[in-house]
C-alpha positions in Angstrom: 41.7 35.0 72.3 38.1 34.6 71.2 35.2 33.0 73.5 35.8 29.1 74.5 32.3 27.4 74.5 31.8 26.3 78.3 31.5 22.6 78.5 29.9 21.8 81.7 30.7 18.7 83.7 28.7 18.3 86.2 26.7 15.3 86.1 28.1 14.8 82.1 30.3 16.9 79.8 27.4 18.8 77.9 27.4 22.3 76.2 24.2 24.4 77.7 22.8 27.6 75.5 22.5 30.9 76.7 19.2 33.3 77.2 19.7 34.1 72.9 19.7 29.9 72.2 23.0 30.4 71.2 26.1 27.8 72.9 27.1 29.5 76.5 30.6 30.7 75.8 33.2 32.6 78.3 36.9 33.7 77.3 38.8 30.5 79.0 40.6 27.9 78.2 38.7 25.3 80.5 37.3 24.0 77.4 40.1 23.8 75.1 42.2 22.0 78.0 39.0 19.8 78.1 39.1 18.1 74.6 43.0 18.4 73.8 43.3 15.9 76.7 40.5 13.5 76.9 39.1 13.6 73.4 40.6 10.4 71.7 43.2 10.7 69.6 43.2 7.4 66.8 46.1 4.6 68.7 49.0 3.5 65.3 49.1 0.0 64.5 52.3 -0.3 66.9 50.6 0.9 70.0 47.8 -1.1 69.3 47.3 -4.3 66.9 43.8 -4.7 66.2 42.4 -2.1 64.2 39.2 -1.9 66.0 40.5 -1.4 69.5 42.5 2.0 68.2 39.5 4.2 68.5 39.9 7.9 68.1 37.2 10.6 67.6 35.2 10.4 64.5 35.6 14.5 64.2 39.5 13.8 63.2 38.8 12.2 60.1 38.0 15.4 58.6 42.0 16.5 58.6 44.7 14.4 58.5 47.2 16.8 59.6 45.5 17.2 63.1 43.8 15.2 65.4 42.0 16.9 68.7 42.7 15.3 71.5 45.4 12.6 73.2 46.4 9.1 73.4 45.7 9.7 77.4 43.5 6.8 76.8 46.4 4.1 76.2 47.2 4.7 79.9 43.7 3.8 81.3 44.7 0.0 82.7 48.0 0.7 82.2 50.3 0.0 85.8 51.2 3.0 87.4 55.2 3.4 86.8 57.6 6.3 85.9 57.4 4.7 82.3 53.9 5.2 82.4 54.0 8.5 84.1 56.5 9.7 81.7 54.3 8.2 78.8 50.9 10.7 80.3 53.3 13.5 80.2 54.5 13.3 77.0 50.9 12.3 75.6 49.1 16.1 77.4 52.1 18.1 76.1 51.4 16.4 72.3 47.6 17.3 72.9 48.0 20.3 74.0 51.2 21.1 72.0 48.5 23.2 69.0 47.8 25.6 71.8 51.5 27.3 71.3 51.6 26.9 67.9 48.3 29.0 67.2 49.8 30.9 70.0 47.5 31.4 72.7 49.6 30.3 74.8 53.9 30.7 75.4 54.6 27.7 77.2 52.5 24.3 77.9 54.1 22.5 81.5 52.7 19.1 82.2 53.7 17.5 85.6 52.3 13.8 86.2 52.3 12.4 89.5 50.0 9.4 90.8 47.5 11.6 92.1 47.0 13.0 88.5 47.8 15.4 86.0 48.9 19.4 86.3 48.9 21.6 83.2 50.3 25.1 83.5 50.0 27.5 80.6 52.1 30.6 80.3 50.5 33.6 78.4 51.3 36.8 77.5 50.2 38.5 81.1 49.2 35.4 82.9 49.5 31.7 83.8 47.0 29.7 84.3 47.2 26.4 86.2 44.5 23.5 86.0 44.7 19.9 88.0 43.4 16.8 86.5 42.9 13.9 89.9 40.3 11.4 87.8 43.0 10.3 85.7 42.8 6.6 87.3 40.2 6.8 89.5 37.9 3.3 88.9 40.9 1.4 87.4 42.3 -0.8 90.1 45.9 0.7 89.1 45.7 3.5 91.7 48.2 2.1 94.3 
């Protein structure tokens, strides 16, 4: 695996150079994990009617066979149920589905719950394990 550009989220997600002026990078995934879950994915016409409320990242126009990101998003007001739950989980595993198919990683394991969002990723040697908690925080939903 080649070196992830670190995107630091500390007061807001924001790449920082390096001594050389170059983009700090470090071989991890944080990144990658980063944007294949919260960077938006474009919502269909059946999940949501009015073509100006389906945002999506403007980066995806670029290639229409693949769009960064997830339709996390569609769950931001959305009532916390198994539906929904099940709904998160399948949404991370499609956004994060491209990391087995370039293979970098064997396996991509999503477990939802109401106090947020696991991802474990099984490589060659190693897994690697990253919790999401934010995933309602500020909604009113979080009951």
């Amino acid at each position: 695996m080649g070196a992830d550009a670190i995107l630091y989220a500390d007061d807001e997600y924001d790449f920082r150079l390096d001594a050389n002026g170059d983009i700090a990078t470090a071989d991890q995934l944080d990144t990658a994990l980063l944007m294949s879950l919260f960077c938006e994915r474009r919502a269909a016409e059946s999940e949501m009617p009015v073509p100006e409320l389906r945002r999506g990242w403007i980066g995806n126009v670029a290639t229409p066979d693949f769009e960064i990101g997830s339709k996390l998003w569609l769950y931001e007001q959305a009532r916390i149920t198994r539906t929904t739950l099940n709904g998160i989980t399948a949404e991370a595993l499609a956004g994060l589905n491209w990391l087995v198919e370039d293979g970098i990683a064997e396996s991509v394991i999503v477990n939802t719950t109401i106090a947020g969002l696991t991802v474990t990723l099984t490589r060659q040697n190693s897994e690697v394990s990253t919790q999401f908690y934010k995933l309602w925080e500020g909604t009113g939903n979080a009951t």
